[in-house]
Legacy VTK file of the C-alpha trace (Angstrom):
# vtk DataFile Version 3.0
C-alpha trace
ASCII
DATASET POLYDATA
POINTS 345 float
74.561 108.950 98.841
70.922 108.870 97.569
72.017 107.230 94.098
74.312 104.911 94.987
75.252 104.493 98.806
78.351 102.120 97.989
79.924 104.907 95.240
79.841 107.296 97.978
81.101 105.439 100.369
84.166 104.568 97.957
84.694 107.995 97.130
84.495 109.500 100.717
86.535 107.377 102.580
89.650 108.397 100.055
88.311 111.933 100.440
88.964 111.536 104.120
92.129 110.071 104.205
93.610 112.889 102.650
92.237 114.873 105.980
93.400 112.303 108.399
97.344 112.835 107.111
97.224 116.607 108.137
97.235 115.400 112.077
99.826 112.798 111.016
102.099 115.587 109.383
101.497 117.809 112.477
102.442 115.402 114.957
105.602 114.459 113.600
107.392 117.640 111.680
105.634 120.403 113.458
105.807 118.953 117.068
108.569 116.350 116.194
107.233 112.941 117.645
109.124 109.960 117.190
106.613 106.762 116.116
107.971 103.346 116.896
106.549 100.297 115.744
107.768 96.709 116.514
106.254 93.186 116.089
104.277 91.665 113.340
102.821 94.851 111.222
100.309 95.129 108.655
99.545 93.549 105.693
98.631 96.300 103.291
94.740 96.522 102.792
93.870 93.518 104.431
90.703 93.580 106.553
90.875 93.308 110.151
89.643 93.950 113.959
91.824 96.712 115.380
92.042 95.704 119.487
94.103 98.195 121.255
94.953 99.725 124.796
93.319 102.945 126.354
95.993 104.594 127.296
94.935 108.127 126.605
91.915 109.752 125.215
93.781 110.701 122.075
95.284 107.005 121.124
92.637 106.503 118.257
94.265 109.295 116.686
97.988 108.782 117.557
97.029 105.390 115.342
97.204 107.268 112.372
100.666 107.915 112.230
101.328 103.918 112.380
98.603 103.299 109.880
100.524 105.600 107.592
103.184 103.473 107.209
101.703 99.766 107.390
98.215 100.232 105.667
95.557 102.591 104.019
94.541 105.648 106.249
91.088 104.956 103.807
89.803 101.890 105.221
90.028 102.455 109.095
86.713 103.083 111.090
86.912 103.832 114.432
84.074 102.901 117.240
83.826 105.997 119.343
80.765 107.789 122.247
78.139 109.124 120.785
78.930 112.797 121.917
81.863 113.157 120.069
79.600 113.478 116.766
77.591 116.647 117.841
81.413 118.726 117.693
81.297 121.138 114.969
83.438 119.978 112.231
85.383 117.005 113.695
82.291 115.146 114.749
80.790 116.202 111.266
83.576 114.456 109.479
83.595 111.569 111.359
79.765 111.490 110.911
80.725 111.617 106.652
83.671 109.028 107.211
81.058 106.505 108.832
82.833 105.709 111.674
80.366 104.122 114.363
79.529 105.714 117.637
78.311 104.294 120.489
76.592 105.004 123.688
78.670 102.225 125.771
75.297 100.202 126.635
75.045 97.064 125.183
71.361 97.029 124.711
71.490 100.462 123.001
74.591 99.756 120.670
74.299 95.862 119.437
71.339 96.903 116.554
73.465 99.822 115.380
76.642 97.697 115.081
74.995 95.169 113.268
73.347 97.610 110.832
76.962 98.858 110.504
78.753 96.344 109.874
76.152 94.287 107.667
76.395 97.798 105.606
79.910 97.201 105.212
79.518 93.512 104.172
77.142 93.923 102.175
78.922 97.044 99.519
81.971 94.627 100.141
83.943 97.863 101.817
87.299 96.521 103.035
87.340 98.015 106.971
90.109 98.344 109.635
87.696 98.580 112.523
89.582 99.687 115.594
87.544 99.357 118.800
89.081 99.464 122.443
87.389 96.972 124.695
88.396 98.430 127.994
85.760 101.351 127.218
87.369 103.895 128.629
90.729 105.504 128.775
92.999 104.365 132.163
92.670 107.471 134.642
92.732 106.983 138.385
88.996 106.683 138.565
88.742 103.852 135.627
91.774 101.901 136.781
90.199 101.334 140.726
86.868 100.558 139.034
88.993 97.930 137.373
90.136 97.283 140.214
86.872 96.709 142.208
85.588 94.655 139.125
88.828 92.108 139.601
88.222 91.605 142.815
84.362 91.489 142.557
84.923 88.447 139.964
87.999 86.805 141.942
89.982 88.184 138.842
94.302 89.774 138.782
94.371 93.440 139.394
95.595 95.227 136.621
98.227 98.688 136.973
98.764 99.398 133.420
95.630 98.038 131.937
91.661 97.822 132.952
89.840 94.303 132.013
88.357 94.411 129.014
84.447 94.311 128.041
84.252 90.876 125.501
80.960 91.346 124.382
81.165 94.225 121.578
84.341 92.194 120.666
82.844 89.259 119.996
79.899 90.270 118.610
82.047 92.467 115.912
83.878 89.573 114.809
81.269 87.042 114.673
79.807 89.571 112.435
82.292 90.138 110.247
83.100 86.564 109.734
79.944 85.849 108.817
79.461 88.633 105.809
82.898 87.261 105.301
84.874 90.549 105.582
87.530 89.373 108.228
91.247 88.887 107.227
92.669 89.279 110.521
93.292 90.841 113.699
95.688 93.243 114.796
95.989 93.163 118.687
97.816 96.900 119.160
99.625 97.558 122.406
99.967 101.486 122.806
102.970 103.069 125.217
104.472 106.446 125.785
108.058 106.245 127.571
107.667 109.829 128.561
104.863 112.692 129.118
101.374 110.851 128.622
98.496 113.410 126.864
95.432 112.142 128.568
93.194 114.542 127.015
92.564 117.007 124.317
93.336 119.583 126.643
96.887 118.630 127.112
97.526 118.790 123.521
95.895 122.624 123.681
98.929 123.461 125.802
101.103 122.236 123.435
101.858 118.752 125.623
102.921 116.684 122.345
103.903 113.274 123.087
107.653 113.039 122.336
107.532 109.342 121.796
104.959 106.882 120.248
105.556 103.203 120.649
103.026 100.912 118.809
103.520 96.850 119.116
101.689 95.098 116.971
100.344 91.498 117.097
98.631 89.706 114.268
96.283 86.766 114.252
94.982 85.784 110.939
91.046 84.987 111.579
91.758 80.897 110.950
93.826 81.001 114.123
90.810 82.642 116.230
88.701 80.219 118.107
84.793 80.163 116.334
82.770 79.837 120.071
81.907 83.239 121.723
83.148 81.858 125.180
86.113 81.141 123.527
86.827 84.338 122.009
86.254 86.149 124.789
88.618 84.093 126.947
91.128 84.948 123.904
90.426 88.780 124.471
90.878 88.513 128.196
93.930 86.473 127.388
95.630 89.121 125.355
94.947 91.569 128.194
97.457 89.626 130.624
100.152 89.810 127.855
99.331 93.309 127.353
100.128 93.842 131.360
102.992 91.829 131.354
104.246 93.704 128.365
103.951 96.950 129.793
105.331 96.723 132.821
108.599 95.373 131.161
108.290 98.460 129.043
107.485 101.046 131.388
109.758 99.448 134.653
112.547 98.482 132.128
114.318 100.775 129.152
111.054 101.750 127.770
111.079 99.663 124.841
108.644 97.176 123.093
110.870 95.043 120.906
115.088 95.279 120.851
115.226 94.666 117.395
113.893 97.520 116.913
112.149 95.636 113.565
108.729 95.026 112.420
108.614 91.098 111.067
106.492 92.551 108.021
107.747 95.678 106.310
105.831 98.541 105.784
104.371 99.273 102.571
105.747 103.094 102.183
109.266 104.445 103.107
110.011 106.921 105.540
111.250 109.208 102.222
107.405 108.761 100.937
105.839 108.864 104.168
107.595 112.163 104.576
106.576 113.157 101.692
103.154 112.484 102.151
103.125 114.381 104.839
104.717 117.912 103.485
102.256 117.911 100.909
99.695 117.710 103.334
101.013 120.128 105.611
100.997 122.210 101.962
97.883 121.419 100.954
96.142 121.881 104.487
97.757 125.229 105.271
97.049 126.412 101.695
93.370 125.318 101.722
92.425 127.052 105.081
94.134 130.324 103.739
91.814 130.336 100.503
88.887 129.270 102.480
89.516 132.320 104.779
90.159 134.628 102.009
87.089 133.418 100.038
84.388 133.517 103.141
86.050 137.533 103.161
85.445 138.219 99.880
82.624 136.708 98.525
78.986 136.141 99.884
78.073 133.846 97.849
80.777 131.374 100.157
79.613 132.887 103.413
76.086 131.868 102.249
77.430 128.289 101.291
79.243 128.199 104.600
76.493 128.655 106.742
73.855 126.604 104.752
76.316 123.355 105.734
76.573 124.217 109.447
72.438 124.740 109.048
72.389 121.275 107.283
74.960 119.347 109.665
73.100 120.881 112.961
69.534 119.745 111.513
70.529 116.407 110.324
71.931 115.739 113.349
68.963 116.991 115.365
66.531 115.351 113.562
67.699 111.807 112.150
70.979 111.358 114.978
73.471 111.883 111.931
74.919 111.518 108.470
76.122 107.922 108.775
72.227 107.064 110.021
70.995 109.005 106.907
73.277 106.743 104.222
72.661 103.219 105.987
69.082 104.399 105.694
69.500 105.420 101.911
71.125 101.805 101.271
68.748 100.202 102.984
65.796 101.893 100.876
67.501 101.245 98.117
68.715 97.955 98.562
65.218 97.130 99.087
63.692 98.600 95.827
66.282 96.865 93.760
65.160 93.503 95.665
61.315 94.231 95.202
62.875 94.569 91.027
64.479 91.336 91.107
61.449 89.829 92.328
59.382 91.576 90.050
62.048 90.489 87.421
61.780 87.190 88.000
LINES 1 346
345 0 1 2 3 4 5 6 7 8 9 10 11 12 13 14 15 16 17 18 19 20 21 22 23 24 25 26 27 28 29 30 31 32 33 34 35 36 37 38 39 40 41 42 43 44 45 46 47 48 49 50 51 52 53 54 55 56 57 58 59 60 61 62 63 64 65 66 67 68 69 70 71 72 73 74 75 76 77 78 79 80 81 82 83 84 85 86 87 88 89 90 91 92 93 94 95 96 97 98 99 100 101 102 103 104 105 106 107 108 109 110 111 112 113 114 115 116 117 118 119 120 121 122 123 124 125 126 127 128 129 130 131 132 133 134 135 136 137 138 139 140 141 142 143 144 145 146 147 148 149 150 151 152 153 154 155 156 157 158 159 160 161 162 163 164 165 166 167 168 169 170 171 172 173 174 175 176 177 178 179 180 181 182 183 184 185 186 187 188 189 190 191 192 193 194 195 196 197 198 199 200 201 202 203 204 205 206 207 208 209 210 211 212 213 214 215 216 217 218 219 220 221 222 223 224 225 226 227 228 229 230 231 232 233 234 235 236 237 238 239 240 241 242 243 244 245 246 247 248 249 250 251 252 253 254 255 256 257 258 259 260 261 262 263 264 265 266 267 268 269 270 271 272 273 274 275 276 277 278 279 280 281 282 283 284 285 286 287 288 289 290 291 292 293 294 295 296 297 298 299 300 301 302 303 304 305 306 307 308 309 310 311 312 313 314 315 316 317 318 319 320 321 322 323 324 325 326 327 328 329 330 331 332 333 334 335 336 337 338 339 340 341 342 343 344
C-alpha cells in the first residue's frame, strides 16, 4: 500500500475473493439454497454499475452466489453505511477490499465517491460497483415513507419496491464514464418465493433463504442516455418494471423468466462452481482450526493477533479507515511522481 497503491490493490482484491466464496459455499451445500438466475447475465469481467432491489438487508451478499457463476467475485465493490466498517473483522475486510461506505447524505458522500472512483480510474481497476438506490431495505416503516414521498410528488405508490434516490446513481456513472471505466450496466431484480431474511438476525436462527431468484438486465453504457435528467428518468423508469415484475412474480408462480435460461451463459459450470465451493468450505474450515490451534499454542500468534485488532481499532479511530489510508497513499504518491515528471521535463 505505501509502495505501490495499484499492486496492492491488484493483489487484495484476489485475496478477498477467495473469502467471499466461503459465504457462497455455506449458503448453498451447508444450508442448501437454490440460486436462480434468468435474463441477460454477465459478460465475464466486464465493468459495470450494479443497480439492484432492497429487498432484505442481506441482498448485497446473497449477490455473491450469482456473481459466482456469471463474473469475477474480485472485481465487485459494494456501496454500503458507514457503520458497518467499525464491526470487528467483517467491517475490517471490507475496509481492506475498498468497498465504499457511505453516510446516506449527499453532501457528506459526493467528495468521497469521487475520490473513489477517480482512484479506480485512475490504477485502471476493472469494478462491478453494486449500489442500491432505494437506500434502504423495504420494511414496513421504509415502504409508507415511500409511500408518503409518492404522494408528496404526485408520484405511483409502490408495494414491492420504494422510489429510488437518482442522484448517487447518476453521479456514479457520469463518473465512471468519464475516467472511461464503464462497460455496462446490470439492472438486478432480487426475489425470494418463500421465507424473506430481513436481517442478520434471521440468519442467526438459522432462517436460510430456501430460494434465490436473481433477473438480470443489461444495458451496455452506449444505450444509456448522456444528460443527468435523463438518466435519472431511466433509473426511475426501471423501478416501474421492477414493480410490475414483481408482482407477476410474487402474485403468480413465483418465477422470473419460464425459460428458465439466462440469454448469456455463465462463464463456470455448476461441476466447477461446486467445486469451487468444497474447496472453500475445505480451506475455510481448515484455516480457522490452525488459527485456533496456533493462538493456543504459541504467543508469539496471540501477540500478532492482538497487535492487528490494536492496528484496525486505531486506524479506524484516527484516519476513518483502511480504504481512506490507501487513497491517501496514492494520492501522495501520485503526486510525487507528478512533481518528477515535471522536474523531468
Amino acid at each position: 500500500m505505501f509502495v505501490c497503491p495499484s499492486w496492492y490493490r491488484w493483489i487484495t482484491d484476489r485475496v478477498v475473493a477467495t473469502w467471499l466464496t466461503l459465504p457462497v459455499a455455506l449458503l448453498e451445500i451447508v444450508f442448501r439454497a437454490k440460486v436462480v438466475i434468468t435474463g441477460d447475465g454477465f459478460i465475464p469481467g466486464e465493468r459495470s454499475v450494479i443497480i439492484m432491489n432492497h429487498r432484505t438487508r442481506m441482498d448485497w451478499m446473497f449477490l455473491w452466489n450469482c456473481l459466482i457463476r456469471y463474473s469475477y467475485l474480485r472485481l465487485e465493490k459494494i456501496c454500503l453505511k458507514s457503520s458497518l466498517k467499525s464491526i470487528p473483522g467483517f467491517g475490517w475486510a471490507m475496509q481492506v477490499a475498498a468497498f465504499i461506505f457511505i453516510h446516506r447524505r449527499w453532501e457528506d458522500d459526493k467528495n468521497h465517491f469521487e475520490k473513489m472512483l477517480d482512484y479506480f480510474c485512475d490504477i485502471h481497476e476493472p469494478l462491478q460497483l453494486l449500489i442500491f438506490p432505494e437506500g434502504t431495505d423495504l420494511t414496513a416503516n421504509t415502504k409508507t415513507r415511500s409511500n408518503e414521498y409518492a404522494e408528496k410528488n404526485g408520484l405511483r405508490k409502490y408495494d414491492y419496491v420504494l422510489h429510488p434516490r437518482t442522484t448517487g446513481f447518476t453521479f456514479v456513472v457520469e463518473r465512471l464514464r468519464e475516467g472511461n471505466n464503464l462497460d455496462a450496466i446490470h439492472d438486478i431484480t432480487v426475489a425470494y418465493p418463500q421465507n424473506i431474511p430481513q436481517t442478520e438476525k434471521h440468519l442467526l436462527n438459522g432462517n436460510f433463504p430456501k430460494e434465490i431468484h436473481f433477473h438480470v438486465h443489461r444495458y451496455p453504457i452506449q444505450t444509456l442516455p448522456t444528460s443527468r435528467e435523463e438518466l435519472q428518468l431511466w433509473c426511475q423508469k426501471r423501478w416501474e418494471e421492477k414493480e410490475e415484475r414483481l408482482q407477476l412474480f410474487y402474485e403468480g408462480k413465483k418465477y422470473f423468466d419460464i425459460t428458465g435460461q439466462s440469454k448469456i451463459p455463465p462463464c463456470k459450470s455448476e461441476l466447477r462452481v461446486l467445486l469451487i465451493e468444497c474447496i472453500s468450505l475445505l480451506y475455510w474450515t481448515l484455516f480457522t482450526l490452525a488459527a485456533f490451534v496456533m493462538l493456543y499454542l504459541y504467543s508469539f500468534v496471540r501477540w500478532y493477533f492482538v497487535t492487528m485488532v490494536i492496528i484496525f481499532v486505531v486506524q479506524h479511530k484516527l484516519f476513518g479507515g483502511l480504504e481512506l489510508i490507501e487513497l491517501a497513499c496514492y494520492r501522495y504518491l501520485h503526486k510525487g511522481q507528478n512533481l518528477q515528471d515535471r522536474k523531468t521535463e
